[in-house]
N, C-alpha and C positions, 0 to 999 in steps of 0.2 A: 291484030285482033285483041280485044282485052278480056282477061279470066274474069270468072265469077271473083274472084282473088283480090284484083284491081280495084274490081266494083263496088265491095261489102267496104274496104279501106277506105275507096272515097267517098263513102256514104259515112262510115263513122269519122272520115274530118269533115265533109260537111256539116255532119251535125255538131261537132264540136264548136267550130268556128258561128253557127248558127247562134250556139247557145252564147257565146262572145257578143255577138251584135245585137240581143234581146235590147229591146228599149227600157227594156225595167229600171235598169240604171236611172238614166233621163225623166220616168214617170215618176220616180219618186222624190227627186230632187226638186221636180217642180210643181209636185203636190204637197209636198211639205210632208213627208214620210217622217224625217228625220226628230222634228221634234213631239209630233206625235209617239213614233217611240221613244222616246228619252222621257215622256209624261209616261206611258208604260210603265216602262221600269221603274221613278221615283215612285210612282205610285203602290207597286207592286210591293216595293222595298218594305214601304211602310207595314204592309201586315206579312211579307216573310224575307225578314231582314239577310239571308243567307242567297237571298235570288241571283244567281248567279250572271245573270246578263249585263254589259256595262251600259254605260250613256257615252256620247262620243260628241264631239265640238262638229260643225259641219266641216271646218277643214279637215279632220281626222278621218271624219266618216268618206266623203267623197274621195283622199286621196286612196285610201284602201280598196275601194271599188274603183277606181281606175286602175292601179295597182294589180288585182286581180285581172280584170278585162288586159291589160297589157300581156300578163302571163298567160290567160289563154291563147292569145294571137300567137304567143311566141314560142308555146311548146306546139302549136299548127302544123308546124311541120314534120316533127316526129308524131305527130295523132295520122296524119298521112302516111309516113313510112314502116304504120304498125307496130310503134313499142309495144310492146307488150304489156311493159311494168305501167302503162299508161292506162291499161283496163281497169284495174279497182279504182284510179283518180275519174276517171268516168262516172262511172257507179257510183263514186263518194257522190262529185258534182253534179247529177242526176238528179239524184236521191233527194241531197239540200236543196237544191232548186225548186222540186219538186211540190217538197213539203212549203218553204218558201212561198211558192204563188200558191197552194191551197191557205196556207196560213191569213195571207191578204182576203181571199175569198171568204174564208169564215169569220174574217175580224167583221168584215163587212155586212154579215149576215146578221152576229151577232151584236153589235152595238146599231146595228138598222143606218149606215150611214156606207157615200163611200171612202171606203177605208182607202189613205195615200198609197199607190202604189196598186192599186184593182186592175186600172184600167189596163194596165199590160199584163197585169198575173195570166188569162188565158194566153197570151203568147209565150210569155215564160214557160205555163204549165205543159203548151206543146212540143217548142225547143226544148223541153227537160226530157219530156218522155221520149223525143226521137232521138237524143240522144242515149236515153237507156237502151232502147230499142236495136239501135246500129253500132254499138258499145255490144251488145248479147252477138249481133249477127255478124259482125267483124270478123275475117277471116283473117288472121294473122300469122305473119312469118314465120316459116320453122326454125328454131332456134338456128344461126350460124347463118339465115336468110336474110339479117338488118333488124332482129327482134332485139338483140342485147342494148 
């Protein structure tokens, strides 16, 4: 028989692992995201030279985002076995994510075109939020249980 216990844990790695498999990745790399933002930022530079965002080469930008997607696969396993310490990285990844796909949403709004990277922000924006979601409803191990 499996606890409510089981259940809350396999529902927060599912959603982790969900949020790994988002196609965002893939939408934006072949919408041309990348140098779209990289005109961003130059452009931005120019009236506040302190902006803190960089521009990246396509190889830099895509190995990073594999890079990432790799590390969520790989800490999977411990998002299943209930780390604990793996709660606020939720919440961080959530959160970015989050703001993330509305961010594409409102470029898109606001420059009246679609902005690289739309077409998957509603999936992102969902995988982000069920992950907040099963992140909060997580029932996690009492200490000395496999939470350390």
């Amino acid at each position: 028989m499996t606890s409510g216990h089981d259940i809350s844990l396999k529902h927060w790695g599912v959603a982790w692992v969900g949020l790994a498999l988002a196609l965002h990745v893939a939408d934006e790399a072949l919408t041309g995201f990348l140098p779209f933002y990289n005109q961003i930022v130059l452009t931005t530079r120019k009236s506040i030279a302190w902006f803190p965002f960089p521009t990246f080469s396509f190889a830099v930008w895509l190995t990073g985002l594999v890079v990432v997607t790799l590390a969520l696969f790989a800490f999977s396993p411990l998002v299943f076995s209930g780390r604990a310490w793996l709660r606020p990285v939720a919440y961080f990844l959530g959160t970015l994510l989050c703001a993330n796909a509305i961010g594409h949403m409102l470029a898109s709004l606001y420059w009246g075109i679609w902005a690289p990277g739309i077409y998957s922000s509603p999936v992102l924006l969902l995988a982000a939020a069920l992950l907040l979601l099963a992140t909060r409803r997580a029932k996690l191990p009492t200490r000395g249980a496999g939470s350390a």
